[in-house]
C-alpha positions, 0 to 999 in steps of 0.5 A: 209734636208729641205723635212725631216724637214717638214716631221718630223713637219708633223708626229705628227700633231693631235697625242698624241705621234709620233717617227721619225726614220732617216736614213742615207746612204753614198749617204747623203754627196753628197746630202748635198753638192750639196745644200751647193754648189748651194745654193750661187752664184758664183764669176762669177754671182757676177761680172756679175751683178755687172759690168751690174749694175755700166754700167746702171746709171738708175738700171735695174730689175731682166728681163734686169739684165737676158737678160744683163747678160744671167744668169737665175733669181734664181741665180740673186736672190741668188745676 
């Protein structure tokens, strides 16, 4: 969705009049709902990082919460 947005800004730069045409196919709601699903964290992200959070008195930064919790670091940023 995010690559035919920015396609369409991009077809009428620098152009008196421009047309989009969107096509849809029945792959689109498997697409759709692979970024609605991957787009948040999980519950089990959540409780990770929150349970290595309440144990560390001091806090810990995005290299320690990834190593504590073996989760990669775009999913801790989605937290």
């Amino acid at each position: 969705m995010v690559s035919y947005y920015q396609q369409v800004g991009r077809a009428g730069r620098a152009m008196n009049k421009a047309f989009g045409v969107l096509l849809h196919g029945d792959e689109d709601a498997g697409v759709h709902q692979h970024f609605a699903d991957s787009s948040f964290p999980t519950q089990e992200h959540i409780d990770w990082i929150l349970s290595a959070l309440m144990r560390c008195s001091l806090g810990l930064n995005e290299d320690e919460l990834e190593q504590r919790c073996n989760i990669r670091r775009r999913h801790i940023l989605q937290v």
